[in-house]
N, C-alpha and C positions, 0 to 999 in steps of 0.2 A: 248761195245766191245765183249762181252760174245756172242750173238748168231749173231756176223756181219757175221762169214764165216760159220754160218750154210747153210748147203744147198738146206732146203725148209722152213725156219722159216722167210726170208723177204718176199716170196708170200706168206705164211699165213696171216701176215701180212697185207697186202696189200691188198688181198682178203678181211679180214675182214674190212678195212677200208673201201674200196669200198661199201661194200652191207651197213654198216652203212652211209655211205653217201648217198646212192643212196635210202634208208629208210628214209633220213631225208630231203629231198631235189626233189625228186621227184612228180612231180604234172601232170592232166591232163589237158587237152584243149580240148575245143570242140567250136566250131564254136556259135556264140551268134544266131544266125539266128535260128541253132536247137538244141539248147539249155532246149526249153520247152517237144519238142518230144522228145529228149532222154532222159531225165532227168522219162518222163512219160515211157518210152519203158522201162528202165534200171531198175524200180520201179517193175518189171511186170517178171523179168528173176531171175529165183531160183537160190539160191547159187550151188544144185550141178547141173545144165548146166556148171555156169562159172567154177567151179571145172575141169568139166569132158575136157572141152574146153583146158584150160591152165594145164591140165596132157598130153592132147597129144601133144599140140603146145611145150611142152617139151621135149616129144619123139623125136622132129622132124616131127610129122605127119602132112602133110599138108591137110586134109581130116579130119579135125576136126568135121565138123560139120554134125549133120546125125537126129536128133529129130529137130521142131521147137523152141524147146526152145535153143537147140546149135546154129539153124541156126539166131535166132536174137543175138545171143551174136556174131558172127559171125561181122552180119551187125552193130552193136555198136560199133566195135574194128576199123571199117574203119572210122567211125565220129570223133576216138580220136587220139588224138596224146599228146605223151611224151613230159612233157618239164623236162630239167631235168640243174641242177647249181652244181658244187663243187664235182661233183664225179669225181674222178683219174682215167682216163685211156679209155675216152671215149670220144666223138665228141662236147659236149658241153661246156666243155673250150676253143678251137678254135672259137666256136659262137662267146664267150664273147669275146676273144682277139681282133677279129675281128672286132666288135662293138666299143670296146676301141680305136681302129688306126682309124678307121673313125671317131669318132671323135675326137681322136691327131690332126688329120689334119684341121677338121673343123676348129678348133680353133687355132691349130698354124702355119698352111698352110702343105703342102708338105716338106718330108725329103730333106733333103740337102747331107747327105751321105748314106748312108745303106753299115754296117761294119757286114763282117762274121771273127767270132774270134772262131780257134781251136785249144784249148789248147793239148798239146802234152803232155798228162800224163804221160806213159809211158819212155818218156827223162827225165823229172823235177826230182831235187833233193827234193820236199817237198812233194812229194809224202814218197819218203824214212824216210824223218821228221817225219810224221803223222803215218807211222809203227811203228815207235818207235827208228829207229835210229838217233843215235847221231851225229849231222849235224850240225857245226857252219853256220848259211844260210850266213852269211855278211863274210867268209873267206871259200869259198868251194875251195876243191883241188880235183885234177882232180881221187880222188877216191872217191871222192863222189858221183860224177856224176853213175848214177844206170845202171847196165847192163838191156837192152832191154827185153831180154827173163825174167830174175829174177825179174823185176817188174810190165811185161804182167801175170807173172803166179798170183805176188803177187796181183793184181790188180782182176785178173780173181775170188782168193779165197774171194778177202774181199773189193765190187763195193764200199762200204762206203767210201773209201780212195778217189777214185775217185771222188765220190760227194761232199766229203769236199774240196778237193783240185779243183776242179770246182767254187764251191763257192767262196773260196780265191783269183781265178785266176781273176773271172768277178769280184768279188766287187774291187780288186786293179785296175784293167783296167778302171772303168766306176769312181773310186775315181778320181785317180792319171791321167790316160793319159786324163782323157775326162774333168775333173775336175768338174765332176756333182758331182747329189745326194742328200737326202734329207738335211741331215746333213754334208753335205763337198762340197758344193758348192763353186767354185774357182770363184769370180768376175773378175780376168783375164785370164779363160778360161782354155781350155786343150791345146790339140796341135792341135785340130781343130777349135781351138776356144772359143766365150763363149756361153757353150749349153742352150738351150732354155730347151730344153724337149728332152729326150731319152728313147726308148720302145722296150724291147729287147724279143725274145722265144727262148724258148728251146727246142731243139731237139736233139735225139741221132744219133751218129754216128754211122757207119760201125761194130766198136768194144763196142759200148754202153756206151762210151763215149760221153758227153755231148756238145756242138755245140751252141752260138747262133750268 
């Protein structure tokens, strides 16, 4: 709770998770075919070309390349490609998700519904709960219910609220109405049924609000 509504200490944050993951999980690829030539070309380029290369390609300069020795580290950077797993905030967890639904499906055929669930933070009394007010949830009276603007701003100081109460909202959705789950599996179904398998993402909303 102490640095939730600071107002650059969850991108710090996050930044450093990022680069630690992307330090711990990043690998290259290169084509097996030239795999020998470049392994011998790569053996043959001095550390400062690739210095001098990835200082400007950090500038932004697209003219990196101006000695022989830039211009094969130039042509080495087209042979490779990024693979990269488990870094936040970047294209290759879509890969994986991706990869995951096709084979959902392989193996358990085609969805049968595809459910878009947006919870309405901003209305909910648990939001107010998780601030710290005191909230009978099983006897709300109608001043519990949260004024709009007072808990858009509270929400806007401190997103954490909204991600916990995101959480609470899908796990009681996918417990209770769907009656999945790894551990709460309802043998006589939800109110669509009895689910085989459910595969949800997450995306933000308009307001960075949560969505899946």
């Amino acid at each position: 709770m102490r640095f939730q509504e600071h107002y650059s200490f969850p991108f710090t944050v996050f930044n450093v998770i990022q680069r630690r993951e992307m330090l711990l999980h990043a690998n290259l690829k290169v084509k097996c075919t030239n795999f020998d030539s470049f392994a011998a070309d790569f053996a043959m380029v001095s550390p400062i070309a690739v210095s001098n290369v990835s200082n400007r390609i950090a500038k932004g300069d697209h003219n990196f390349a101006f000695t022989p020795g830039e211009k094969k580290v130039r042509a080495l950077l087209k042979q490779v490609n990024l693979v990269m797993r488990h870094a936040p905030g970047l294209s290759a967890p879509q890969v994986i998700m991706r990869n995951e639904m096709r084979g959902f499906m392989i193996e358990q055929g085609l969805p049968s519904f595809y459910v878009t669930v947006n919870p309405a933070d901003v209305y909910n009394p648990i939001v107010k709960f998780l601030a710290g007010s005191e909230i009978d949830v099983e006897n709300l009276l109608s001043t519990d219910v949260p004024d709009y603007w007072l808990q858009s701003v509270q929400i806007a100081k401190n997103p954490a609220l909204g991600v916990k109460f995101f959480n609470i909202f899908m796990e009681a959705f996918i417990r209770t109405l769907l009656g999945s789950g790894h551990k709460n599996l309802k043998l006589e179904g939800g109110v669509l049924g009895v689910v085989k398998a459910h595969y949800g993402c997450v995306e933000a909303q308009g307001h960075g609000e949560g969505e899946e």
